[in-house]
C-alpha positions as CSV (number, residue, x, y, z in Angstrom):
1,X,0.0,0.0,0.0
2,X,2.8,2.4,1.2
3,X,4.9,1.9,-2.1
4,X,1.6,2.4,-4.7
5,X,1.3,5.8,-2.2
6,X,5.0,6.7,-3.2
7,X,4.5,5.7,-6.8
8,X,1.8,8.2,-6.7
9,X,3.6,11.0,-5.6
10,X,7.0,10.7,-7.1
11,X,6.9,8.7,-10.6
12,X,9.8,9.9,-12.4
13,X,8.9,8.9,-15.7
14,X,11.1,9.6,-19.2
15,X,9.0,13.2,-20.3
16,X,9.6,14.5,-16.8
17,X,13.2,13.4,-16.8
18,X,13.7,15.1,-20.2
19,X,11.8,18.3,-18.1
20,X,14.4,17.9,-15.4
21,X,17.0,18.5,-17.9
22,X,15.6,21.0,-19.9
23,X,14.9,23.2,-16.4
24,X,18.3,22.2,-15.0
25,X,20.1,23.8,-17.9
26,X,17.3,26.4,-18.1
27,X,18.2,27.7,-14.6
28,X,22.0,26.9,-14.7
29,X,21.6,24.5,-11.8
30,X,22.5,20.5,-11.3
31,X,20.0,18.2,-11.3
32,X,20.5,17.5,-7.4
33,X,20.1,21.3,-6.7
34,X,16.6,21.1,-9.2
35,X,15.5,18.1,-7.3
36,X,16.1,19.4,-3.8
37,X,14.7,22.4,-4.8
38,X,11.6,20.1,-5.9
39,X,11.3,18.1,-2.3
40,X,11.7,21.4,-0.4
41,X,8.9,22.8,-2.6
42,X,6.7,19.9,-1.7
43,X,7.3,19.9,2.1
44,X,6.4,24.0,1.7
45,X,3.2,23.3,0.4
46,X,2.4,21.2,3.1
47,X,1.5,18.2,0.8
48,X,3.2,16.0,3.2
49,X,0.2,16.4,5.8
50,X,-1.4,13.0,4.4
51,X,2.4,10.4,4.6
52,X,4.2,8.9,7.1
53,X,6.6,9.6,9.5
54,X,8.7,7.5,8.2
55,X,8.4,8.5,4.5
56,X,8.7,12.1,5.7
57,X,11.9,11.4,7.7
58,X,12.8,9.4,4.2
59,X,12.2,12.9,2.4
60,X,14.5,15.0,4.7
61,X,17.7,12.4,4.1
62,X,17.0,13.1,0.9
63,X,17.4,16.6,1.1
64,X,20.4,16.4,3.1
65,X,21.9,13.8,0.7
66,X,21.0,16.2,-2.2
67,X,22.3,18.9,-0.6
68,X,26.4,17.2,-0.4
69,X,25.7,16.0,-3.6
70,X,24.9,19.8,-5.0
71,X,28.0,20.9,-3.1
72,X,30.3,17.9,-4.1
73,X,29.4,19.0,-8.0
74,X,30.2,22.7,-6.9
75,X,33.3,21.7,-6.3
76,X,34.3,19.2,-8.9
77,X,32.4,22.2,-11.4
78,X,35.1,24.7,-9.7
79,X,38.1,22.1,-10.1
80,X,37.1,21.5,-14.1
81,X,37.5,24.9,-14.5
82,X,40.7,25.5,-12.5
83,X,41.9,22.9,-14.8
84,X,40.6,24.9,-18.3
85,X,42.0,28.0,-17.0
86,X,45.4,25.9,-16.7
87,X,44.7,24.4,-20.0
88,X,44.1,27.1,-21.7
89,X,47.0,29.1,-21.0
90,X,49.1,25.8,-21.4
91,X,48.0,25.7,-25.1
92,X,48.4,29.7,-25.7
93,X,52.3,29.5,-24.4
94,X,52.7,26.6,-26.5
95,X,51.8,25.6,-30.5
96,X,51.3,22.5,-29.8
97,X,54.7,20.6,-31.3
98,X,56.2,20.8,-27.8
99,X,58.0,24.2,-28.4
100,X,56.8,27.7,-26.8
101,X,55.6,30.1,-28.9
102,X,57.7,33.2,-29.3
C-alpha cells in the first residue's frame, strides 16, 4: 500500500526526466540542486500532511543527501574549470609541437 502511495507521488517517468534536464540547464543548476529544490517545494506546500513519518523522515535524508551532492558538483564544477584556466593558458604559451611560442 505504502509503495503504490510513493509511486503516486514521485513517478519519475522519461518526459519529466527530459523536463528535469531541460529546467536544469534552463536555470543553470545541477540536477540534485533542481530536485532538492523540488522536495523542499513539496514539504512548503504542506503536501506531506497526508504520509508517514517514516516516509517524511525518508524525504528530509534526501534533502540532506541532495544537498552534499549539489556541493560535491560545486566543487568538482570549480576544479574542471581551474583545470581549463590551466589548460588554456598551457595551449596559448605553447603551439602544440612541444616548443613555446615566441
Amino acid at each position: 500500500m505504502q509503495n503504490k502511495m510513493m509511486t503516486q507521488h514521485f513517478e519519475l517517468t522519461k518526459d519529466l526526466s527530459n523536463l528535469v534536464l531541460k529546467e536544469t540547464k534552463k536555470y543553470n543548476m545541477t540536477k540534485a540542486e533542481f530536485y532538492r529544490m523540488v522536495v523542499d517545494d513539496y514539504f512548503k506546500n504542506k503536501t506531506v500532511a497526508n504520509l508517514t513519518p517514516e516516509y517524511i523522515d525518508t524525504l528530509k535524508q534526501l534533502i540532506e543527501i541532495l544537498n552534499v551532492i549539489g556541493e560535491r558538483q560545486k566543487r568538482i564544477e570549480r576544479s574542471v574549470n581551474y583545470c581549463e584556466d590551466h589548460l588554456r593558458i598551457f595551449f596559448d604559451e605553447y603551439d602544440g609541437d612541444g616548443e613555446e611560442e615566441n
